[in-house]
C-alpha positions as CSV (number, residue, x, y, z in Angstrom):
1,X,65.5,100.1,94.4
2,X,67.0,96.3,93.8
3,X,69.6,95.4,95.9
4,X,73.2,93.8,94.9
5,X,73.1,90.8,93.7
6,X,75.8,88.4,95.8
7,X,76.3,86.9,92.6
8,X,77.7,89.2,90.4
9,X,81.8,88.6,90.4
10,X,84.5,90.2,88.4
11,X,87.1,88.4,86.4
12,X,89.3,87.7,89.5
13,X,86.2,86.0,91.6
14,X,85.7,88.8,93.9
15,X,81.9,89.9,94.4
16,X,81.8,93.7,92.7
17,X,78.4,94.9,94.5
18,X,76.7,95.0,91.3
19,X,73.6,93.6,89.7
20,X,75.1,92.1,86.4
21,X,73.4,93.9,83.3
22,X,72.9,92.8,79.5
23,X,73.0,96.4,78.0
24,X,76.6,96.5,77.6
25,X,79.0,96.5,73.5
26,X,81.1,93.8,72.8
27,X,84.6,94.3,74.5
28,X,87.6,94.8,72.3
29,X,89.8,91.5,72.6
30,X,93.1,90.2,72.0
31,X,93.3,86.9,69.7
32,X,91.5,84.2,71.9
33,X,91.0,86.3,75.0
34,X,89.4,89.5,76.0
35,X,91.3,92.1,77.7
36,X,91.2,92.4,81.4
37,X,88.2,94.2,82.8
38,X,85.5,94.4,85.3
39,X,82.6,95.8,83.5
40,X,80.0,95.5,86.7
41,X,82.6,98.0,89.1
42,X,82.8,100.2,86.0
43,X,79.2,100.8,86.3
44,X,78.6,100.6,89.5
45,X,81.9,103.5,90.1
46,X,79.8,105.2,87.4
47,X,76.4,105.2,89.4
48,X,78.3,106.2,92.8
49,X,79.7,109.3,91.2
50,X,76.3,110.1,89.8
51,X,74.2,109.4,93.5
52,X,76.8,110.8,95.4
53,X,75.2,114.6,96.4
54,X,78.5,115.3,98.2
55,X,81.1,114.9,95.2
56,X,83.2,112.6,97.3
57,X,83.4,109.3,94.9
58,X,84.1,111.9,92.5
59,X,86.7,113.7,94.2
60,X,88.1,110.1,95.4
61,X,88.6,109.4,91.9
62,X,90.4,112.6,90.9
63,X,92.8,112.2,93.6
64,X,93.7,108.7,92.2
65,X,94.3,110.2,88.9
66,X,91.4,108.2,87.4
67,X,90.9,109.2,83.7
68,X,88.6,108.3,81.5
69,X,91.5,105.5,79.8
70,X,90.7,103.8,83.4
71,X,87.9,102.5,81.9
72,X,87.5,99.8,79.8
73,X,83.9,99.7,77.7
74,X,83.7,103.2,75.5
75,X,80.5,104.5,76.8
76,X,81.5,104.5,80.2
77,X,84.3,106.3,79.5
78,X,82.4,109.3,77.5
79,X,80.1,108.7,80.9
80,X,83.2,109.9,82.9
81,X,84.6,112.6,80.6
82,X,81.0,113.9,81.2
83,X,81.2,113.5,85.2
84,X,84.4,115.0,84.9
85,X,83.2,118.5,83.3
86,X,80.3,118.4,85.5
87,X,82.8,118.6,88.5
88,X,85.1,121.1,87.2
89,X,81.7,123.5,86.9
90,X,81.2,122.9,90.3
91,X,77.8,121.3,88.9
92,X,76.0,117.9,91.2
93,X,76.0,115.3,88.5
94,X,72.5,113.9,88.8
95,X,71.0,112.1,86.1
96,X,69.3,115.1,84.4
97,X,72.3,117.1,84.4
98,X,74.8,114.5,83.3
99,X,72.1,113.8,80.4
100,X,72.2,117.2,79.1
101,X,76.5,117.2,79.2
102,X,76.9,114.7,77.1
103,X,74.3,116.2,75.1
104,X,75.9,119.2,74.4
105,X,79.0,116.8,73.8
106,X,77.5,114.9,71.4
107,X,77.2,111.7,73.1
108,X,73.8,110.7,74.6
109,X,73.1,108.5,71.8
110,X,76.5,106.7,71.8
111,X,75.6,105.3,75.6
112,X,72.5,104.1,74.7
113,X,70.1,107.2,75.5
114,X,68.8,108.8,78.9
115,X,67.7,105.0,79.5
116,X,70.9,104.0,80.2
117,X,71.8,106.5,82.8
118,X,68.8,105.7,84.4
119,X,69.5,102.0,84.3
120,X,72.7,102.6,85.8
121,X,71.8,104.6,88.9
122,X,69.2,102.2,89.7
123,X,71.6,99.3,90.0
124,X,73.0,100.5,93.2
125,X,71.8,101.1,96.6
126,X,74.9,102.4,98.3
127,X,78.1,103.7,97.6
128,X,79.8,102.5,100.5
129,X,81.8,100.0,97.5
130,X,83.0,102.9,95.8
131,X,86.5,102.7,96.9
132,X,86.0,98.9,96.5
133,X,85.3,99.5,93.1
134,X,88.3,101.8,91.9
135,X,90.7,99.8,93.1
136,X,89.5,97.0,90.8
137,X,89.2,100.0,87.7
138,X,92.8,100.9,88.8
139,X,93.9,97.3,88.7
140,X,92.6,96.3,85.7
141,X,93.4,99.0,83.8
142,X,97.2,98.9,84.9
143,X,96.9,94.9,83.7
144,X,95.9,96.0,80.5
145,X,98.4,98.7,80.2
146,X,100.9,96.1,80.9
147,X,99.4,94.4,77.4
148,X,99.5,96.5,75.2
149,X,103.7,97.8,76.3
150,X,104.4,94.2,76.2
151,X,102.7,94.1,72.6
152,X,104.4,97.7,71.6
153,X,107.5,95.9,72.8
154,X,106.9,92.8,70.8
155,X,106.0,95.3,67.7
156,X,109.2,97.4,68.0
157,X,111.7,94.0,68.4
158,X,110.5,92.9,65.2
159,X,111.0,96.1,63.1
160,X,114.3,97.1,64.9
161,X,116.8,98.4,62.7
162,X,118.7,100.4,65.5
163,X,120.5,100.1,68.6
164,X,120.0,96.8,70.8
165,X,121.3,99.0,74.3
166,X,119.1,102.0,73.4
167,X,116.1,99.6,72.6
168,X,116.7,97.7,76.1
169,X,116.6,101.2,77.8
170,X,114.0,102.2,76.6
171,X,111.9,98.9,77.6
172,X,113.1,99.9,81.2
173,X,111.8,103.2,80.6
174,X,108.5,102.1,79.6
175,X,108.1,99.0,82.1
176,X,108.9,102.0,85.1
177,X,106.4,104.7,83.5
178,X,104.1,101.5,84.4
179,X,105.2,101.1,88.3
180,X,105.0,104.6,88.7
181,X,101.3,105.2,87.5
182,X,100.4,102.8,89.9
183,X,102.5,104.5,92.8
184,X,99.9,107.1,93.6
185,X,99.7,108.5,97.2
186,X,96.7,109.7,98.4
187,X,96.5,112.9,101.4
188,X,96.6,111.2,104.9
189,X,95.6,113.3,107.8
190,X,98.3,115.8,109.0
191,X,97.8,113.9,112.4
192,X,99.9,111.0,111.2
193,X,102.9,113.1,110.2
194,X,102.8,114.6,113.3
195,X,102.8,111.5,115.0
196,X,106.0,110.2,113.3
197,X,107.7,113.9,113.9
198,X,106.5,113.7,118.1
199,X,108.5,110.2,117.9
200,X,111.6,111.5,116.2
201,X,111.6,114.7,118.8
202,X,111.4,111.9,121.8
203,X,114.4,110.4,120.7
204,X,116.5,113.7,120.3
205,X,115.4,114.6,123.6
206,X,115.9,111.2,125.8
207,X,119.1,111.5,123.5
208,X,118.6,107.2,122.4
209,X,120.1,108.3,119.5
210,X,119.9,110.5,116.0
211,X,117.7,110.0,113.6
212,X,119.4,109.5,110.8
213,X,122.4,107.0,109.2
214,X,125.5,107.9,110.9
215,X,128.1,108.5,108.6
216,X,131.2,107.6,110.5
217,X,132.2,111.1,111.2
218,X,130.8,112.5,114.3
219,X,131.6,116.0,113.5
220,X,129.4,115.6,110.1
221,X,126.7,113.9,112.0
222,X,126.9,116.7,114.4
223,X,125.8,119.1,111.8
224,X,123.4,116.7,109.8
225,X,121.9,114.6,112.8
226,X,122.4,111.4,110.2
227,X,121.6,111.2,106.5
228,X,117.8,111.2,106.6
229,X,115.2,108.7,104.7
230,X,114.4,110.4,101.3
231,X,117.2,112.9,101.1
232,X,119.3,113.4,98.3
233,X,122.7,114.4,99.6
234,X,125.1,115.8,96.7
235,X,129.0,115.3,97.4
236,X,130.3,117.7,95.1
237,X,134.2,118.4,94.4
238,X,136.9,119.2,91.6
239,X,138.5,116.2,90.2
240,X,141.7,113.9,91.9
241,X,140.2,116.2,95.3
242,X,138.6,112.7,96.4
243,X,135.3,113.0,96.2
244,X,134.9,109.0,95.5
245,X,136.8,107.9,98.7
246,X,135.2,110.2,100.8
247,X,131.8,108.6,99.3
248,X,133.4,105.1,99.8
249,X,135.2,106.0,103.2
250,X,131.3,106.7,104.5
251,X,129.9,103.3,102.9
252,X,132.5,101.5,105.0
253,X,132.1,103.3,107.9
254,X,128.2,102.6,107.8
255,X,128.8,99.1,106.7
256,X,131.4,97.9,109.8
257,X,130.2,100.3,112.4
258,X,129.1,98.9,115.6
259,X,126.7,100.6,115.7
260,X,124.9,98.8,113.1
261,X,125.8,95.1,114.2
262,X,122.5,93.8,115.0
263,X,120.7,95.3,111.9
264,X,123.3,95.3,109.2
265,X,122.7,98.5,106.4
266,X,122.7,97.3,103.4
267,X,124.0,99.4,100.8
268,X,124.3,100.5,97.1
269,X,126.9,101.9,94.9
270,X,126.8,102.8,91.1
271,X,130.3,103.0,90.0
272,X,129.4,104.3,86.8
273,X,133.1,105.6,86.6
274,X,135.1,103.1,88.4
275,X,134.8,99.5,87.2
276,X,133.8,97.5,90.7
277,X,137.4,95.4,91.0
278,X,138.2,98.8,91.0
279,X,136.6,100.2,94.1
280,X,137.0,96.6,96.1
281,X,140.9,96.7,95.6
282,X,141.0,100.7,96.9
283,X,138.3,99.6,99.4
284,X,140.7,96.6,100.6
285,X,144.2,98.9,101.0
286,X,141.9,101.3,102.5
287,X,140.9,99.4,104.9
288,X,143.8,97.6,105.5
289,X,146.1,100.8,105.7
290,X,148.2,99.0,102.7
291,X,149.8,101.7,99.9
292,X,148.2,100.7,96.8
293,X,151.5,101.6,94.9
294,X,153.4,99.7,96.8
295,X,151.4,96.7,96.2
296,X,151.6,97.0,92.9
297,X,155.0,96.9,93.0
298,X,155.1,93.8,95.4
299,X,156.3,96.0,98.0
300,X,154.6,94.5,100.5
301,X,155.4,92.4,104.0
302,X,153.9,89.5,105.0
303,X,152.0,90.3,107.9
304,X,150.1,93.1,105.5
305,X,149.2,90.4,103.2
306,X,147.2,88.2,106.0
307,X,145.6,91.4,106.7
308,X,144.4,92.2,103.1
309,X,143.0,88.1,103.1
310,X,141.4,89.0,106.6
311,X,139.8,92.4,105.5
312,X,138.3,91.1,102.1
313,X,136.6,88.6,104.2
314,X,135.1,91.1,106.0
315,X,133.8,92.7,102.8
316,X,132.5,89.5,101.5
317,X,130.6,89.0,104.7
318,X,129.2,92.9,104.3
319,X,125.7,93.9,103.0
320,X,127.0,96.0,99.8
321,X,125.8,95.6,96.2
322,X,127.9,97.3,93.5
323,X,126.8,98.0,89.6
324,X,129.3,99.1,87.4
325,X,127.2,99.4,84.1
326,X,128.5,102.3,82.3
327,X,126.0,104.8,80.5
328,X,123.1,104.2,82.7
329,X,120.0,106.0,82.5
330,X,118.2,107.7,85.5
331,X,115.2,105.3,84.8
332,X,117.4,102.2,84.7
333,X,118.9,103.4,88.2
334,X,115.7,103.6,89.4
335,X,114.0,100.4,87.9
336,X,117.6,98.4,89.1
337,X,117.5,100.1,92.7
338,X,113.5,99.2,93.1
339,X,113.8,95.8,92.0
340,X,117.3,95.3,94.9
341,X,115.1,96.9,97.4
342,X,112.1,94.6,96.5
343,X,114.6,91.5,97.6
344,X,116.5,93.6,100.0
345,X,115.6,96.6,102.3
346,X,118.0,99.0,101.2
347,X,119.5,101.5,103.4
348,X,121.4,103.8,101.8
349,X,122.1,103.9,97.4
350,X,125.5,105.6,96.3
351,X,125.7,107.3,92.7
352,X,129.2,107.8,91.4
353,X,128.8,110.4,89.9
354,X,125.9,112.3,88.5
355,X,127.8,114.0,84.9
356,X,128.0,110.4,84.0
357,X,124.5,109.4,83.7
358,X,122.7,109.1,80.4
359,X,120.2,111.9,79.5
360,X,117.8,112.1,77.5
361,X,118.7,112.3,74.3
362,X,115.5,114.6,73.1
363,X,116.7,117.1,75.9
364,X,117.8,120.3,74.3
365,X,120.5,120.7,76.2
366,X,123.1,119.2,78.6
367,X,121.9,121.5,81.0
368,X,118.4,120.1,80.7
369,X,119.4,116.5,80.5
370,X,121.4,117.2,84.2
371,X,118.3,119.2,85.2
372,X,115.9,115.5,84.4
373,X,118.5,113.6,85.7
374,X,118.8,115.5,89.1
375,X,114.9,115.0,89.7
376,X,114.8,111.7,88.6
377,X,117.4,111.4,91.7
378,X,115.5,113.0,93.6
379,X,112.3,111.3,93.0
380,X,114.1,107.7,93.9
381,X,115.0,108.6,97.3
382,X,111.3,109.7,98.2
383,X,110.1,106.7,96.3
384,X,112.5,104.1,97.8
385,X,112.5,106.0,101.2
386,X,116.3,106.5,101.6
387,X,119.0,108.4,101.6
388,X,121.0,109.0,98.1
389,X,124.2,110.1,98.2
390,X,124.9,112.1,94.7
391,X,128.4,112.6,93.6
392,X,128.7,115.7,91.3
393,X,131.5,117.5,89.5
394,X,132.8,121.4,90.5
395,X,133.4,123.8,87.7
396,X,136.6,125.6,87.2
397,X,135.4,128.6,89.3
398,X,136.7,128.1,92.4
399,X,140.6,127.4,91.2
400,X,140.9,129.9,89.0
401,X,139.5,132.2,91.3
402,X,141.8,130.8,94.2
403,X,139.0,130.7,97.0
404,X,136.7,127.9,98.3
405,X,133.9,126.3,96.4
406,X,130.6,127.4,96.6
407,X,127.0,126.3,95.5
408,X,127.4,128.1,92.4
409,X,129.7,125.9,91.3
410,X,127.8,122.8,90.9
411,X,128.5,121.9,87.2
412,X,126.2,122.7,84.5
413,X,122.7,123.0,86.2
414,X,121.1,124.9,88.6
415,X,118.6,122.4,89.6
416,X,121.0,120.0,91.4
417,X,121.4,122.7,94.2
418,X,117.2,123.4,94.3
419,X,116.7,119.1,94.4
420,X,120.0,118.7,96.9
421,X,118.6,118.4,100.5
422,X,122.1,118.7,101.2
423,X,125.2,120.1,99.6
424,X,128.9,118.8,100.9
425,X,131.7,120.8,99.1
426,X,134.9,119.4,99.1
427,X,138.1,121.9,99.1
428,X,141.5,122.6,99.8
429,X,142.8,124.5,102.0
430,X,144.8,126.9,101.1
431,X,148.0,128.8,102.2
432,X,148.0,130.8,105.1
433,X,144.7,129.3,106.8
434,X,143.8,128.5,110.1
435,X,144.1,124.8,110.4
436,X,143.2,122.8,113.7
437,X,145.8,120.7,115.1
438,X,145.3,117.1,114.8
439,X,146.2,114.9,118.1
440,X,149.7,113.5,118.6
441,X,149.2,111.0,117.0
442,X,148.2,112.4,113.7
443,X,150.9,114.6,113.5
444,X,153.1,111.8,113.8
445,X,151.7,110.0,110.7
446,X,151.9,113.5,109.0
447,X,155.7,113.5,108.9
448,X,155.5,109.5,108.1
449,X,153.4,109.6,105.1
450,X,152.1,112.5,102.7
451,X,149.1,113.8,104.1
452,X,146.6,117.0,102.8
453,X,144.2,119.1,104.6
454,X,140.9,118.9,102.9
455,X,137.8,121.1,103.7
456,X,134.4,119.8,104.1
457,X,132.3,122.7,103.4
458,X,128.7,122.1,104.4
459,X,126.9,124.5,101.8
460,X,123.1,123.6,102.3
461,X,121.0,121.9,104.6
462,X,117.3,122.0,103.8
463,X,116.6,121.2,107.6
464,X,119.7,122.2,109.4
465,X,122.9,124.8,109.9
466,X,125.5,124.9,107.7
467,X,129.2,124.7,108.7
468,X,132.5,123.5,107.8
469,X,134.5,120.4,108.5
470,X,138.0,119.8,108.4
471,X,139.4,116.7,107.2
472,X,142.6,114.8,106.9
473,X,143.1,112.6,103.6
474,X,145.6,110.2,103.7
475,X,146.2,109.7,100.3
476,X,148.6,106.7,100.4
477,X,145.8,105.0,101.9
478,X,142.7,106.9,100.4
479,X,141.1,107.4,103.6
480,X,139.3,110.6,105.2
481,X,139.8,111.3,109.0
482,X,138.4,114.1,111.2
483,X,141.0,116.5,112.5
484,X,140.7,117.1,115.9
485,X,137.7,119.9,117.8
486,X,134.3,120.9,116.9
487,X,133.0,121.9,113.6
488,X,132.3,125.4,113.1
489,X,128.9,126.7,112.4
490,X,128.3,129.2,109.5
């Protein structure tokens, strides 16, 4: 059998493995430039499928998702289709075999005859390059993917008689489909998995610390051990209950906490209700313990307007990013979020609030646009590796039922509780319940300023208990505090 010829490159210079061979149809081209392809690690993928006794190149393939559109020249690709249905029959794809299939299919004459096949398996030795040569099939075929959306985009900008926003969006949507065909995880042995769990479980028990973002309030953390990579954590509450500064009273606390000092979080909201002056001005009197009203009406002393200077320094100085883009898209959230975490490692991505996304207008319902926009949350915070903290709207249940929110509640889809790793409930408490005492202090404050029980209810926890939390929100001042004692467990 003739061995590889050192010589034989593909367009980016690398050596493919494989004897360069004559018998090939002109490629298709673009004006003044052919497309980009490796011809030689087609074939020579090709002839390591059909060698292969043990199915593996094969099987390699089909867990890459490698379709016959991965290939550039057309009889390679009716070579594959034909490879493909061989494996599916549970059938060894020798050259006999795979001459017959495409046969039957009609398309041993379009490759050039059993000559061809023959040709091809005789170009290879071994098929130790297989992996070698996918990758370049992968690559090349995402390159020329990225052609023809560019020339569909090109196409569509010329005839456009519609909307520029909904044309924009839907470049995003098409320039992501691309990143995420080329996102593909392949099975890793269990082993490693394990390996990353046995070094969580040290830390719990040598108690260095939890292993997840603290959230500033150690009662919460308690129950949730930290907001974990890849969750999606849904905040969900009626309206004016404060659902947004609870959201934004965590961001601070993760942003300024000690805790954090040496390696800053850096953070990302999407205010797609509030505009972003907005949020920094109620972030600002929040942190400053300043009445918003009253500094609108200049009622405000001196010494608490060196403190608001002081404290928007500190925000200047803090590792946040805000987007305030109204009507944005699940894939533009995405696309926006990947590109910040290209430039910077983001640690935790905030989405104010989910009823405000865009859905797909093809959906057939609202409840099926929510549905697509809840796993296209979902499918970010595995993808980016971080927590996402979901805001959602309550439905009308719960108050006109006069008891405390549930699950059920979760406004117009089902699907937000199945994706929701976890499910915080924000409620009131009502007359006539038990209420922990805060310190001295706090009930001090109480009689100073208007001040209103709130109840974190803890409702799911894919990996933990479930419990409630009782809060304190100062509403002059838009801030969330723990009430004195230990959460209680459901």
């Amino acid at each position: 059998m003739p061995s590889l010829s050192p010589s034989s490159t593909d367009s980016t210079g690398h050596n493919s493995g494989v004897k360069t061979s004559g018998n090939t149809s002109p490629p298709l081209v673009l004006p003044g430039r052919p497309l980009p392809n490796s011809l030689d690690a087609e074939q020579g993928l090709l002839a390591a499928c059909i060698v292969d006794t043990s199915g593996e190149v094969i099987g390699r393939c089909m867990e890459q998702s490698i379709s016959s559109d991965h290939f550039y020249e057309q009889s390679h690709q009716l070579i594959f289709e034909a490879l493909l249905l061989l494996y599916k029959e549970n059938l060894e794809a020798d050259e006999i075999l795979l001459s017959d299939k495409l046969s039957d299919l009609g398309n041993l004459e379009k490759i050039g005859g059993r000559d061809f096949i023959i040709n091809l398996t005789s170009r290879i030795e071994t098929i130790a390059h297989a992996p070698f040569w996918l990758d370049i099939i992968k690559q090349k075929a995402i390159l020329r993917k990225c052609i023809y959306v560019a020339f569909e985009i090109i196409d569509d900008a010329n005839q456009l008689q519609g909307n520029v926003d909904d044309f924009l969006s839907g470049i995003e949507q098409r320039v992501c489909s691309l990143a995420d065909q080329s996102n593909i995880r392949a099975s890793v042995p269990f082993r490693e998995p394990v390996n990353h769990a046995m070094e969580q479980i040290q830390r719990m028990l040598s108690h260095e610390e939890m292993d997840g973002l603290l959230t500033g309030y150690k009662e919460l953390d308690n129950l949730t051990n930290g907001f974990k990579p890849g969750e999606m954590i849904v905040l969900a509450a009626r309206p004016s209950v404060g659902k947004t500064s609870f959201a934004m009273n965590i961001v601070e606390n993760i942003a300024f906490s000690k805790k954090y000092e040496e390696k800053p979080k850096n953070i990302l909201v999407y205010s797609l209700e509030m505009s972003a002056t907005s949020l920094a001005m109620r972030m600002i009197c929040g942190r400053a313990r300043v009445n918003m009203n009253d500094l609108r009406r200049g009622f405000v002393r001196k010494d608490y307007a060196e403190k608001l200077n002081a404290i928007s320094k500190e925000f200047q100085k803090a590792s946040l990013w805000v987007d305030d883009t109204s009507g944005l898209s699940v894939n533009q959230i995405r696309a926006k979020a990947r590109r910040l975490k290209m430039r910077n490692h983001l640690h935790l991505i905030v989405v104010d609030y989910l009823q405000l996304i865009s859905g797909d207008a093809k959906a057939l319902s609202r409840e099926n646009q929510i549905s697509d926009i809840s796993r296209g949350l979902k499918a970010m915070a595995k993808e980016l590796d971080v927590p996402v903290i979901v805001l959602s709207q309550l439905n009308r249940d719960s108050e006109k039922e006069r008891r405390d929110p549930r699950l059920s509640d979760l406004r117009e889809s089902g699907a937000i509780e199945q994706d929701a790793d976890v499910v915080m409930l924000l409620g009131k408490h009502r007359k006539g319940e038990d209420i922990r005492e805060s310190d001295q202090n706090a009930e001090e404050e109480q009689q100073a300023e208007d001040y209103e029980p709130i109840k974190l209810l803890l409702a799911k926890q894919r990996n933990g208990p479930t419990g409630n939390v009782d809060l304190a929100f100062r509403r002059k001042y838009t801030r969330f505090e723990i009430l004195q004692g230990q959460p209680r467990l459901n």
